[in-house]
Steps between C-alpha positions, in 0.01 A plus 500: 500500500634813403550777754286794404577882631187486645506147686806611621368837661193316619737231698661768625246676686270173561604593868295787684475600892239728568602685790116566602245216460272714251759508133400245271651693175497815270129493458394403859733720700344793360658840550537448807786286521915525454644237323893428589672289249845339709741415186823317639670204468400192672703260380853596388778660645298806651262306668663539889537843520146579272279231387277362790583767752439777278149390432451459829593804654273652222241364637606586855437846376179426377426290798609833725302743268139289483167692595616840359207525281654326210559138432864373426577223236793321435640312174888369440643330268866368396699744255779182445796804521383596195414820329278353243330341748436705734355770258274263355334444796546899648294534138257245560400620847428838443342475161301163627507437854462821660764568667618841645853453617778274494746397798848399468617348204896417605720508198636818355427448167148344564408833695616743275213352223229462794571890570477562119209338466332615805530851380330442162212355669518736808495249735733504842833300531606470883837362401685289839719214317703708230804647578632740190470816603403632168139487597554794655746656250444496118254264504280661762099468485242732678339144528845334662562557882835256591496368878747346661839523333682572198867462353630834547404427884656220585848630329482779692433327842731216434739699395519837655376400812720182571820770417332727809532210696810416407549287175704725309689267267295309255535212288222391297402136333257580200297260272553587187188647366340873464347454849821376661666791310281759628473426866927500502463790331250667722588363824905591381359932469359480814797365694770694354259838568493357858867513498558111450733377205438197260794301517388282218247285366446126286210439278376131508359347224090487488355269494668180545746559803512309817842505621576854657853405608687690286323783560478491901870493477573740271259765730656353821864612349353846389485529920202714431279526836191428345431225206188649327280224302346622204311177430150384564347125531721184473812672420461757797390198750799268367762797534367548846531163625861423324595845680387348846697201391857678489405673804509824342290734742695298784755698384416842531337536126171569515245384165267774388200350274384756282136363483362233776195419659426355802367166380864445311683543851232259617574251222915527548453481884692669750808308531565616094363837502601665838685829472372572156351847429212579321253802501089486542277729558251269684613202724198353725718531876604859442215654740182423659327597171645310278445169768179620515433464128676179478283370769211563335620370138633187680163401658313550188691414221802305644767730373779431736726802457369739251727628276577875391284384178224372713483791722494772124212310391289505820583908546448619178187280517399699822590860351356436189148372684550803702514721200206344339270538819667919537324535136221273442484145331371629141765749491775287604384253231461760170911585553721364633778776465199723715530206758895509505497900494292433814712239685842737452225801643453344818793385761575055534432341839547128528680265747728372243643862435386714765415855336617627166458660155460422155675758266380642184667228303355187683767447746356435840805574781593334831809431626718264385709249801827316433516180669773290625376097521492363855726207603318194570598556858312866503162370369254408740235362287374412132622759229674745752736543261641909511642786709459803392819698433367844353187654377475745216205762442264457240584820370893444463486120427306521154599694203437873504181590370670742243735239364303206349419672196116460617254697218264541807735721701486867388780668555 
């Protein structure tokens, strides 16, 4: 049997959760009702840190907002990591299915043509799981508002703010590919205006390589204080553990991943990962908020440990609800830039983030922590995995609104 476009939009949003017992589709909800559409990956190699948990903590939101006068309902489906994918089905739900806005979508390249598309149908994209920062800078949308992190972030975190704490000599390991490239790059500016020096750097090749021996050695020889890691997946997980392996952070080195999330340090365990550094702007022990949140996403849904993914989708789910009950369900529903215009109007209060902003090119700011992994001696429990070693401001950890080329910003 052949695979049709259609069948294979219609398999991918046979799944729906209706966050208040009254949806039962386009025509029944009425205009009454907000339709969410969750598009993430729940089976491949973003399924930890989105997947799941970032439906879930969507519907926390929806859960948290209920009674408001409005009904809530919410579709996902599987984008496969793929851009043609996932705008096929971004297509098919707003022209078909009804839906109003879309939440998450990890995968740079898979966001960039949701946020395209979104703005031709003036829908709303609350983007959590992507992490170029040009959806805030020459790609920017009034429809777009980015949550939770970006590239430009986490180079200037893991960079500049491990040489204020004292890693001022860097060598980096890079796989060799435009987004290896680009994080060295990045993450190289922001240590050497820090006052840190690059002492060198090895490009691996991508894919294919398992062995990082070579390459450990060459940085430990560099006698650079920090290693940085501009990797992601398998190949950042295998350098990690070959690293623990020669005992390099015994040593006095300490291993900077560029881009990690909670549920990799989980997967690499302790023993491997302690000492490395990484930078999130959410981690679910960092106050009594964010337990409190986790608490109530791990007794509904089962999410363990939410991840900074997890905890973008179910904030921008709660601003954006916000929004749409500030201006009226019909209204929120005939634009969606008018809906976005109104989120970045009114102030963000959640207990993932605490309070913040959202700037006139989409970027929602909160500060951004850098974390030092816990020996397996310092954890009391089940994925108390970091100390925090610094935390930067919202407003100085992402990229100046003036300087991301945004068409939005008027200068």
């Amino acid at each position: 049997m052949s695979l049709t476009r259609r069948s294979m939009l219609r398999a991918g949003t046979a799944f729906a959760a209706a966050a208040t017992a009254g949806a039962r589709g386009v025509r029944a909800q009425g205009a009454n009702t907000i339709k969410l559409g969750v598009l993430t990956d729940m089976a491949g190699a973003y399924r930890d840190l989105s997947g799941p948990g970032s439906l879930a903590a969507t519907r926390q939101a929806a859960q948290e907002f209920a009674d408001r006068g409005f009904s809530v309902e919410i579709v996902f489906a599987d984008h496969q990591n793929r851009p043609d994918v996932a705008s096929n089905i971004a297509r098919q739900w707003f022209d078909w299915e009804g839906v109003d806005a879309i939440v998450d979508v990890p995968g740079s390249s898979a966001a960039l043509a949701v946020s395209g598309i979104t703005r031709e149908k003036n829908k709303v994209f609350l983007a959590s799981g992507p992490a170029t920062a040009e959806l805030t800078g020459s790609q920017c949308s009034p429809n777009t508002v980015h949550w939770s992190y970006d590239t430009y972030m986490l180079a200037n975190s893991t960079g500049g703010a491990m040489v204020r704490a004292g890693g001022d000599t860097w060598f980096f390991i890079t796989a060799d590919y435009a987004f290896g490239h680009s994080m060295e790059t990045e993450t190289s500016r922001f240590v050497q205006a820090a006052g840190g020096r690059v002492l060198g750097s090895v490009r691996f090749p991508f894919p294919g390589t398992t062995d990082f021996s070579s390459f450990l050695v060459r940085a430990q020889s560099s006698r650079a204080k920090v290693i940085g890691l501009a990797a992601g997946g398998s190949d950042l997980i295998n350098a990690v553990k070959q690293a623990a392996e020669f005992g390099v952070t015994r040593r006095g080195t300490k291993l900077a991943a560029l881009v990690m999330f909670i549920t990799e340090v989980h997967s690499l365990g302790l023993e491997a990962a302690q000492g490395l550094m990484l930078t999130e702007t959410f981690y679910w022990d960092l106050n009594d908020r964010t337990r409190a949140f986790t608490s109530r996403v791990r007794s509904n849904f089962g999410v363990q440990a939410p991840t900074t993914i997890h905890a973008g989708c179910y904030a921008a789910t709660l601003h954006y609800l916000k929004a749409v009950k500030d201006m009226g369900v019909a209204r929120a529903k005939a634009s969606g830039a008018e809906a976005v215009a109104r989120m970045k109007a009114m102030p963000t209060e959640d207990d993932a983030f605490g309070a913040g902003t959202i700037r006139p090119d989409g970027r929602k700011l909160h500060p951004a922590h850098l974390f030092e992994v816990k020996a397996p001696q310092e954890s009391r429990g089940p994925w108390d995995y970091y100390k925090l070693v610094l935390s930067t401001p919202g407003e100085q950890a992402f990229r100046p609104l003036a300087a991301g080329g945004c068409a939005l910003v008027r200068s």
